[in-house]
N, CA, C and O atoms as CSV, one atom per row, in Angstrom:
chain,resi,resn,atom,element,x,y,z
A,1,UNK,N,N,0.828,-1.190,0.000
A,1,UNK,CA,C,0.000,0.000,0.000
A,1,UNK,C,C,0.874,1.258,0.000
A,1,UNK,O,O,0.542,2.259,-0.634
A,2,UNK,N,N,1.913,1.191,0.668
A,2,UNK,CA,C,3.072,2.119,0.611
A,2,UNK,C,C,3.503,2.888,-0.808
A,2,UNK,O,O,3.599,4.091,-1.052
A,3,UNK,N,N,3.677,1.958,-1.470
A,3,UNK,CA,C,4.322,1.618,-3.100
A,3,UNK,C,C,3.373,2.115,-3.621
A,3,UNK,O,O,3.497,2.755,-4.666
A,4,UNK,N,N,2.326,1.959,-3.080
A,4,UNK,CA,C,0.872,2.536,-4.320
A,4,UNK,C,C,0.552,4.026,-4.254
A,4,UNK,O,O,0.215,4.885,-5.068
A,5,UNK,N,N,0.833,3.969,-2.758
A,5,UNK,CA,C,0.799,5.593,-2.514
A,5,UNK,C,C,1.919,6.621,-2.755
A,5,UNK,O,O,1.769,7.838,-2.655
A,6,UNK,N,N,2.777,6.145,-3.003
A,6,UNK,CA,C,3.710,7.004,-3.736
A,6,UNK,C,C,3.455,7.224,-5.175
A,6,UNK,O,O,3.726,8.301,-5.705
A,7,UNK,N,N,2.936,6.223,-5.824
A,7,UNK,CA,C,2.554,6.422,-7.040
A,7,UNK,C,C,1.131,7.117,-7.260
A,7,UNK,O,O,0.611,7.314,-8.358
A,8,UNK,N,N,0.613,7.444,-6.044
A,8,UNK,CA,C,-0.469,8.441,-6.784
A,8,UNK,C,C,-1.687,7.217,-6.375
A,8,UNK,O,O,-2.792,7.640,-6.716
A,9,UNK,N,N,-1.758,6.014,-5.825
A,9,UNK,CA,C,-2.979,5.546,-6.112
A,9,UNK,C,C,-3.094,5.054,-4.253
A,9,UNK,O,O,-2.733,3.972,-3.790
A,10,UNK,N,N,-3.666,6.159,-3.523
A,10,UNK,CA,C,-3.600,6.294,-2.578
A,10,UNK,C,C,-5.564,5.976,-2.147
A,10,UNK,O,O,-6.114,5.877,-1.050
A,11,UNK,N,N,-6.012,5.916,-3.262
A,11,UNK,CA,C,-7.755,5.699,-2.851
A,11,UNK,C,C,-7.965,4.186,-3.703
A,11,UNK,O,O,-8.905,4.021,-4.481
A,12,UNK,N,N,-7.092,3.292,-3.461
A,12,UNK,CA,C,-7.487,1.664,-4.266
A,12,UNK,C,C,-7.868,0.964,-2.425
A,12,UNK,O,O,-7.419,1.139,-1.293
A,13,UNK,N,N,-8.494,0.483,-2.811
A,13,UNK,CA,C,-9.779,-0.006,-2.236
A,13,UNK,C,C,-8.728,-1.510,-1.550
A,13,UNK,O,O,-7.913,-1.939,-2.366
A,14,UNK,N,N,-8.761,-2.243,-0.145
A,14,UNK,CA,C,-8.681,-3.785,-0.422
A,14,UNK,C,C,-9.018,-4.384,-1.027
A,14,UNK,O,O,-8.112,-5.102,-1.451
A,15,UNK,N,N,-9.908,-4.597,-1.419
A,15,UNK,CA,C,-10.712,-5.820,-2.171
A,15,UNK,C,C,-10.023,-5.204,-3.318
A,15,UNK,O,O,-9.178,-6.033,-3.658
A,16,UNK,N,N,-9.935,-3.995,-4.225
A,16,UNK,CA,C,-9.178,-3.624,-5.452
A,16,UNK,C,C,-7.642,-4.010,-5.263
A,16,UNK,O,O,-7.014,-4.347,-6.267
A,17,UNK,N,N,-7.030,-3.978,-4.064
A,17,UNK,CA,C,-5.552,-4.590,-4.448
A,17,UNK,C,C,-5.329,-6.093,-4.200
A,17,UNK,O,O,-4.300,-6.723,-4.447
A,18,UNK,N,N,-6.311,-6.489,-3.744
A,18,UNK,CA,C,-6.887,-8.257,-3.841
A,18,UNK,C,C,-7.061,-8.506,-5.058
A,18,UNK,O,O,-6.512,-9.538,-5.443
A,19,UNK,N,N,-7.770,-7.789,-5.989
A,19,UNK,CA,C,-7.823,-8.376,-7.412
A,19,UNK,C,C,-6.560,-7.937,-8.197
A,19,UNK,O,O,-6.135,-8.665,-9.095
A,20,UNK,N,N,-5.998,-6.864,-7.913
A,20,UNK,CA,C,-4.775,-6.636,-8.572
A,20,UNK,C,C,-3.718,-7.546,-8.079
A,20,UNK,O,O,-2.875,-8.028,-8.835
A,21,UNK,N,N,-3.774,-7.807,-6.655
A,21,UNK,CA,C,-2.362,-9.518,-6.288
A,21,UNK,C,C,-2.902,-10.467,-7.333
A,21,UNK,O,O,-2.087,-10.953,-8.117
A,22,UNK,N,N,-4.196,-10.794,-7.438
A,22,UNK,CA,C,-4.114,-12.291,-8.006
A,22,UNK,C,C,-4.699,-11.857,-9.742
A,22,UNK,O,O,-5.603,-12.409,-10.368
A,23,UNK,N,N,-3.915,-10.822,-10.133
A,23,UNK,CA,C,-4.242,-10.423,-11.420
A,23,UNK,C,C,-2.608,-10.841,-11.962
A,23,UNK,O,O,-2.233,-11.384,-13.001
A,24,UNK,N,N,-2.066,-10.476,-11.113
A,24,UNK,CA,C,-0.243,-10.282,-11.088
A,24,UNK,C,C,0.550,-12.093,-10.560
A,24,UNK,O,O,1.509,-12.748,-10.969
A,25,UNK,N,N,-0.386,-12.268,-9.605
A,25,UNK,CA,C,0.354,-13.614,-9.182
A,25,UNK,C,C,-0.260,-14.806,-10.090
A,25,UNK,O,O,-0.905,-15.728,-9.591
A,26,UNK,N,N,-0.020,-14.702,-11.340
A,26,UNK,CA,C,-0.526,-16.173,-12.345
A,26,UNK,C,C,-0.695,-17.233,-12.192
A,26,UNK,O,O,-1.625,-17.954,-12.552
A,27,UNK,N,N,0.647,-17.538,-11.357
A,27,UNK,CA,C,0.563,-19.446,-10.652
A,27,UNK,C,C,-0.392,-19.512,-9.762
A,27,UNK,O,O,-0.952,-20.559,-9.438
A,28,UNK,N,N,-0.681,-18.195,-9.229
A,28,UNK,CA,C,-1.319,-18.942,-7.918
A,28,UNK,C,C,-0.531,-19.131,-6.862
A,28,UNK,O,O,-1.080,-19.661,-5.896
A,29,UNK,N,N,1.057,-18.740,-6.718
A,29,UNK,CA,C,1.739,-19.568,-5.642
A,29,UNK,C,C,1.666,-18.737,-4.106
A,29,UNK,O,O,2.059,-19.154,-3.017
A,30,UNK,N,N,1.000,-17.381,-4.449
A,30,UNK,CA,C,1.264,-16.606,-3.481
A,30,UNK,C,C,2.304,-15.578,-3.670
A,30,UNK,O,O,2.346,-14.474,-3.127
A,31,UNK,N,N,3.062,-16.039,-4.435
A,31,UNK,CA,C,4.126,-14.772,-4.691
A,31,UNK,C,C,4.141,-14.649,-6.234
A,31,UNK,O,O,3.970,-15.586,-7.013
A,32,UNK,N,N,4.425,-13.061,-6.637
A,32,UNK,CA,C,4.663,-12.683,-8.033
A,32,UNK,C,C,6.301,-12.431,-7.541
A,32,UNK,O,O,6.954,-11.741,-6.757
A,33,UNK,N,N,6.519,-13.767,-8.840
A,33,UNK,CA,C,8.196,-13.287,-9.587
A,33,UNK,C,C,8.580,-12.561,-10.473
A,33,UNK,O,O,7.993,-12.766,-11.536
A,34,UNK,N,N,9.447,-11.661,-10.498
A,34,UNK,CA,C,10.195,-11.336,-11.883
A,34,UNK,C,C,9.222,-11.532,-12.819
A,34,UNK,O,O,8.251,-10.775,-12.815
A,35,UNK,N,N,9.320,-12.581,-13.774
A,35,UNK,CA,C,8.864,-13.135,-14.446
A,35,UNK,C,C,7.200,-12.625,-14.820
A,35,UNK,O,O,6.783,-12.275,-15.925
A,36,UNK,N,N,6.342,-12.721,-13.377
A,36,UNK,CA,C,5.045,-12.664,-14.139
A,36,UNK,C,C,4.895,-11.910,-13.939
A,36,UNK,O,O,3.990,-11.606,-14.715
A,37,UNK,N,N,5.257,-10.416,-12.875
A,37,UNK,CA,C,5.392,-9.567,-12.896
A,37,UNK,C,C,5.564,-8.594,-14.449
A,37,UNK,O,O,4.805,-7.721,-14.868
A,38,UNK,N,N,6.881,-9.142,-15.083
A,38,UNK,CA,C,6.847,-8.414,-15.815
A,38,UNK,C,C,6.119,-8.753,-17.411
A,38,UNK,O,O,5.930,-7.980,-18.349
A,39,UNK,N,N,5.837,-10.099,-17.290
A,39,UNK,CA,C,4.774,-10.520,-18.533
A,39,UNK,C,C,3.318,-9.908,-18.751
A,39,UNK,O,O,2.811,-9.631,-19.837
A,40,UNK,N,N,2.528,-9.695,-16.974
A,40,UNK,CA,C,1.430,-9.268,-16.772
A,40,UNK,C,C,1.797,-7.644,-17.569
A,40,UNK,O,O,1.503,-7.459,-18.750
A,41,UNK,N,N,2.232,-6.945,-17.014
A,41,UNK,CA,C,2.822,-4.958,-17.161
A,41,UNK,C,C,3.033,-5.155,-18.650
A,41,UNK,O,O,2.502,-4.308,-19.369
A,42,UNK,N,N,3.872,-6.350,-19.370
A,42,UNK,CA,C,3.976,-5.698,-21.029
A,42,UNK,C,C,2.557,-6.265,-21.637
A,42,UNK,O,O,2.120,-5.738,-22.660
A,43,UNK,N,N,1.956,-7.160,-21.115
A,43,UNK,CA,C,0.522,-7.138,-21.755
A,43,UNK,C,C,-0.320,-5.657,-21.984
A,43,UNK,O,O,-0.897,-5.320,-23.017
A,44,UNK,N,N,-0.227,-4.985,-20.882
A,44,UNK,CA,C,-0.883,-3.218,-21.113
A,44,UNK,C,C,-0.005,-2.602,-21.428
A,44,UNK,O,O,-0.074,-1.453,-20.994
A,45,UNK,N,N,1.075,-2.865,-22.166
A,45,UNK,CA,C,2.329,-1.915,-22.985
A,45,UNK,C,C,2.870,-1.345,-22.504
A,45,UNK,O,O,3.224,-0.237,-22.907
A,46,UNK,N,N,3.264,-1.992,-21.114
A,46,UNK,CA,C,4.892,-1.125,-20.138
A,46,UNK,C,C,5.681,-2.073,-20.578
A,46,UNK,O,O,5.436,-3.179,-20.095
A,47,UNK,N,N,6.851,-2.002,-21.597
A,47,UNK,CA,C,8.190,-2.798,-21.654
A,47,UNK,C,C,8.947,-2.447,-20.599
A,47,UNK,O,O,8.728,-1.439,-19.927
A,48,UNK,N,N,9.918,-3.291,-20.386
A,48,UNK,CA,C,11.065,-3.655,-19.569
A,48,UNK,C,C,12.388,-3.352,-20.832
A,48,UNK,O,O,13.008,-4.159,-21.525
A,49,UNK,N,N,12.453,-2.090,-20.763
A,49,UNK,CA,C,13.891,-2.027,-21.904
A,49,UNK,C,C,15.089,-1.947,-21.111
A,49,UNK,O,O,15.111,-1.699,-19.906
A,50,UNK,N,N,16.124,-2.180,-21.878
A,50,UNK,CA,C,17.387,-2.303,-21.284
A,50,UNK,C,C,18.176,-0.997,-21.494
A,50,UNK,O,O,17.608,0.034,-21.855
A,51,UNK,N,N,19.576,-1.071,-21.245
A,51,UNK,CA,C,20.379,0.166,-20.626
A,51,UNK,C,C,20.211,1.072,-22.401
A,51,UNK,O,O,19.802,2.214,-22.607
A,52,UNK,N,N,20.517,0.424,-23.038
A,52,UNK,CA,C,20.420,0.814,-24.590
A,52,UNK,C,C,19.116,1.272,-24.970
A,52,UNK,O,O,19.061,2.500,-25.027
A,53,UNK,N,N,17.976,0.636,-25.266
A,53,UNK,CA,C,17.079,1.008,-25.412
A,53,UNK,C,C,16.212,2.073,-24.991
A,53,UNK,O,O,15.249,2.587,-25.561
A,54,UNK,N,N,17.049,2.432,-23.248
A,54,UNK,CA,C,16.661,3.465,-22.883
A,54,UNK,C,C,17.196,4.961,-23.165
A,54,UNK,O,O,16.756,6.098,-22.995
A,55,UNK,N,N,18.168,4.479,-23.594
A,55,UNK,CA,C,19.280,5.838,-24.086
A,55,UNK,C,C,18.325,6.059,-25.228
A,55,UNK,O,O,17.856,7.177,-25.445
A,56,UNK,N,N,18.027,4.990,-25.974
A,56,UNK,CA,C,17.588,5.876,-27.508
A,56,UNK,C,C,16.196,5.882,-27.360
A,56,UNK,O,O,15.735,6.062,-28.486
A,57,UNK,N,N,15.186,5.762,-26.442
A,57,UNK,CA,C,14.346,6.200,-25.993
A,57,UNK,C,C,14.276,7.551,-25.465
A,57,UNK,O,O,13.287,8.198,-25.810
A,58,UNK,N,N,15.291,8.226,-24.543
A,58,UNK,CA,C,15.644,9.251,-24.396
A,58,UNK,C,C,16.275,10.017,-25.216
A,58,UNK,O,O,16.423,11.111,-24.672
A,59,UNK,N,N,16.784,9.995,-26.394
A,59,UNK,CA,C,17.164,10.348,-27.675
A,59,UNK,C,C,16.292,10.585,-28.604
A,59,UNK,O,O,16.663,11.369,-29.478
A,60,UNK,N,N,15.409,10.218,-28.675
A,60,UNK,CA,C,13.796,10.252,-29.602
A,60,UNK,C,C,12.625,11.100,-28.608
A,60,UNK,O,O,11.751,11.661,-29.269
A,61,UNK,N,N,12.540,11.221,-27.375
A,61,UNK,CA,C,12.160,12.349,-26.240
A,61,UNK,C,C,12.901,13.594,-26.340
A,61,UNK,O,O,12.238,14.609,-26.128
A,62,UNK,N,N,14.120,13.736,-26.616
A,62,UNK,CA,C,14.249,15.358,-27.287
A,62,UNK,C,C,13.978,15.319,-27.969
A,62,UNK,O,O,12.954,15.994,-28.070
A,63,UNK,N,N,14.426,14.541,-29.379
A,63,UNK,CA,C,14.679,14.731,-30.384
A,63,UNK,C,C,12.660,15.422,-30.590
A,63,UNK,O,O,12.592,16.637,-30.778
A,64,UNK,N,N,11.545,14.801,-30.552
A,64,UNK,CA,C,10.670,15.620,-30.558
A,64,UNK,C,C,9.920,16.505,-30.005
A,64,UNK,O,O,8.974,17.177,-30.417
A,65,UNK,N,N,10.765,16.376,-28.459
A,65,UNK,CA,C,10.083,17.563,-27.471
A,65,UNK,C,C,10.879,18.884,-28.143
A,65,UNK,O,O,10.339,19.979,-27.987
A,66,UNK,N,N,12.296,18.807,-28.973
A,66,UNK,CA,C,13.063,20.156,-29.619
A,66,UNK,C,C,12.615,20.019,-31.113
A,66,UNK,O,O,13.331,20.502,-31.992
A,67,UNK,N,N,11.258,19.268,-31.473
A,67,UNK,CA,C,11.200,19.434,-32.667
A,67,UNK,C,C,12.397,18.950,-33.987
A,67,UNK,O,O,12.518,19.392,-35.130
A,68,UNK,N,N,13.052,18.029,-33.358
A,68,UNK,CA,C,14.192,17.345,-34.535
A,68,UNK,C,C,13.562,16.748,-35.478
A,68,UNK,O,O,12.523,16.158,-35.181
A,69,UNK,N,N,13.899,16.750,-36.467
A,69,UNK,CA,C,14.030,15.478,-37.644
A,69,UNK,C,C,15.024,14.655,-37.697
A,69,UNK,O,O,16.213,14.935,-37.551
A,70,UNK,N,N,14.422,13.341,-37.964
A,70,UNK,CA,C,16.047,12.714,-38.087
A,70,UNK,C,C,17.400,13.012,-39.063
A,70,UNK,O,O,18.560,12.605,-38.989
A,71,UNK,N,N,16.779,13.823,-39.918
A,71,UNK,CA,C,18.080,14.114,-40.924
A,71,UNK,C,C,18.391,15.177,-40.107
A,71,UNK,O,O,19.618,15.217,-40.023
A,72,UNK,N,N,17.846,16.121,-39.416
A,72,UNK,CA,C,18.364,17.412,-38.907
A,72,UNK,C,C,19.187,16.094,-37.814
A,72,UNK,O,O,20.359,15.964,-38.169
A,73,UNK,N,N,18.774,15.047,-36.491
A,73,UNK,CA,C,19.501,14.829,-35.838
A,73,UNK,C,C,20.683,13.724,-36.393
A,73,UNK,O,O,21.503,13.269,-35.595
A,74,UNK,N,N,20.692,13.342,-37.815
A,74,UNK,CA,C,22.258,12.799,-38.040
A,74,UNK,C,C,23.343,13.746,-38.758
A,74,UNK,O,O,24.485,13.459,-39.118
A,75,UNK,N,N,22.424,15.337,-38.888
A,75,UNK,CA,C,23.696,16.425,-39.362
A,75,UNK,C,C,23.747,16.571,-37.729
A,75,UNK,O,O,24.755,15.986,-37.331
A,76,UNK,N,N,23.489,16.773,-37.352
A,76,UNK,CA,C,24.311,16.990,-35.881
A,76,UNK,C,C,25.594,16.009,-35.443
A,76,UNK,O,O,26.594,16.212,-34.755
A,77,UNK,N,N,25.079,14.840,-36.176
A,77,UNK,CA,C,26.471,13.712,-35.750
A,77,UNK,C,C,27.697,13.524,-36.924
A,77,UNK,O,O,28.809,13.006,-36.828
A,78,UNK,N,N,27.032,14.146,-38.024
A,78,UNK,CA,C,27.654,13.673,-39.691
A,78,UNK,C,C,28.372,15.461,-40.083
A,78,UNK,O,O,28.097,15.998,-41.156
A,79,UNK,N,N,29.300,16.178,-38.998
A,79,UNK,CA,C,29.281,17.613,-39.298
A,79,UNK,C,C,30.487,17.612,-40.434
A,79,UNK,O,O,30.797,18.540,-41.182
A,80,UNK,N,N,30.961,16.543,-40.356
A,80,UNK,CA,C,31.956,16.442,-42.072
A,80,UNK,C,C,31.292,16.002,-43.370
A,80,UNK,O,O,31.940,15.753,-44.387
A,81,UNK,N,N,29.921,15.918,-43.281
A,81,UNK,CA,C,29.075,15.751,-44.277
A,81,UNK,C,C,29.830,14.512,-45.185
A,81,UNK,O,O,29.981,14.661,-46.398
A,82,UNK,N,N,30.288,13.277,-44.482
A,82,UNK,CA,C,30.714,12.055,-45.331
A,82,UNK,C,C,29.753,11.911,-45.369
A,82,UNK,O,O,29.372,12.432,-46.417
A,83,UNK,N,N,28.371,11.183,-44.493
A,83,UNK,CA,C,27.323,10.588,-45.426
A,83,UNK,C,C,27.476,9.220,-44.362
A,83,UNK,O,O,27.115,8.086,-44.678
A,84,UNK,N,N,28.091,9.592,-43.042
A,84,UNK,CA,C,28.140,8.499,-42.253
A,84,UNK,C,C,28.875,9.256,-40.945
A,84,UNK,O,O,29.398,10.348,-41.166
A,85,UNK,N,N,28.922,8.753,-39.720
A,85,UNK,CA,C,29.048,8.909,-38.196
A,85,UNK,C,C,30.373,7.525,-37.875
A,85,UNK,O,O,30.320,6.304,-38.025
A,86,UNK,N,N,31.620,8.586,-37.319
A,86,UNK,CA,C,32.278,7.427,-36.722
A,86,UNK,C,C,32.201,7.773,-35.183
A,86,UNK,O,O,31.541,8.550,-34.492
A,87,UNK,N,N,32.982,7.028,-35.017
A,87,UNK,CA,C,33.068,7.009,-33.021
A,87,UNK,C,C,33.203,8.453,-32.644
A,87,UNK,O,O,32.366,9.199,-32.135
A,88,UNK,N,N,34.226,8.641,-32.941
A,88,UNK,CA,C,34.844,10.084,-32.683
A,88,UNK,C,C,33.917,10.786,-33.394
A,88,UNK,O,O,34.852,11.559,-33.605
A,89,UNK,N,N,33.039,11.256,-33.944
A,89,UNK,CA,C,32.264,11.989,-34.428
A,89,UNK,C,C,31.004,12.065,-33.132
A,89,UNK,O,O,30.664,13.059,-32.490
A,90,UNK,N,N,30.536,10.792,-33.040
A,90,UNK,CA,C,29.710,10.293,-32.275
A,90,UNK,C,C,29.863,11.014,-30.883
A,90,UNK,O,O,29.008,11.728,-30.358
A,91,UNK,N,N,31.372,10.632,-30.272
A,91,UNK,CA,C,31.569,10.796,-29.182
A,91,UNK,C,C,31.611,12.498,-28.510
A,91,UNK,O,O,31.356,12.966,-27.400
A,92,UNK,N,N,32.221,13.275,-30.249
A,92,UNK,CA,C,32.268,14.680,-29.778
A,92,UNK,C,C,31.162,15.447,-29.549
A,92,UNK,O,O,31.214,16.434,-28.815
A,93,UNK,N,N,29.834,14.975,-30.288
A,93,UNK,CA,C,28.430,15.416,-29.980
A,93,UNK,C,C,28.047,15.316,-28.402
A,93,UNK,O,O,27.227,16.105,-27.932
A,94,UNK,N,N,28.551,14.504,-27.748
A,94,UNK,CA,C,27.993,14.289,-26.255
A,94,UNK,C,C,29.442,14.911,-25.428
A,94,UNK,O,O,29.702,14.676,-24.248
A,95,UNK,N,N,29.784,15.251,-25.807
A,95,UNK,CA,C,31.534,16.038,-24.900
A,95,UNK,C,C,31.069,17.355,-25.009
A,95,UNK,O,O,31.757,18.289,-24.598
């Protein structure tokens, strides 16, 4: 109930977090693992992305909260206009 109330859902009912445990606990065993935990959450379209995915998730969150295009955001990385991005190109954009 702690956990819920930090998140804002401070008026869920017992009997409502009774159906949300055994919405989440699949087996039945009494406890939610890892596992069904996170199978139940990507069924309503919360992924579990990794360290990468989140970077370029956060890379596509400016890129349209500043109004980018992607050709405007690979001249930002391509400023020798080859027509391609190396490391060091890459790396001086974030320095």
């Amino acid at each position: 109930m702690n956990a819920l109330e930090k998140l804002n859902f401070d008026d869920i009912s017992i009997q409502e977090l009774d159906v949300l445990w055994k919405n989440l606990d699949q087996d039945g065993s009494g406890d939610i693992d890892y596992r069904e935990f996170v199978r139940k959450l990507e069924r309503y379209g919360l992924r579990n992305i990794g360290k990468q995915e989140n970077i370029m998730y956060q890379l596509a969150k400016v890129m349209k909260k500043k109004d980018i295009k992607l050709v405007q955001f690979f001249d930002m990385f391509n400023r020798h206009e080859r027509g391609y991005i190396t490391r060091e190109d890459f790396k001086d954009v974030f320095t």
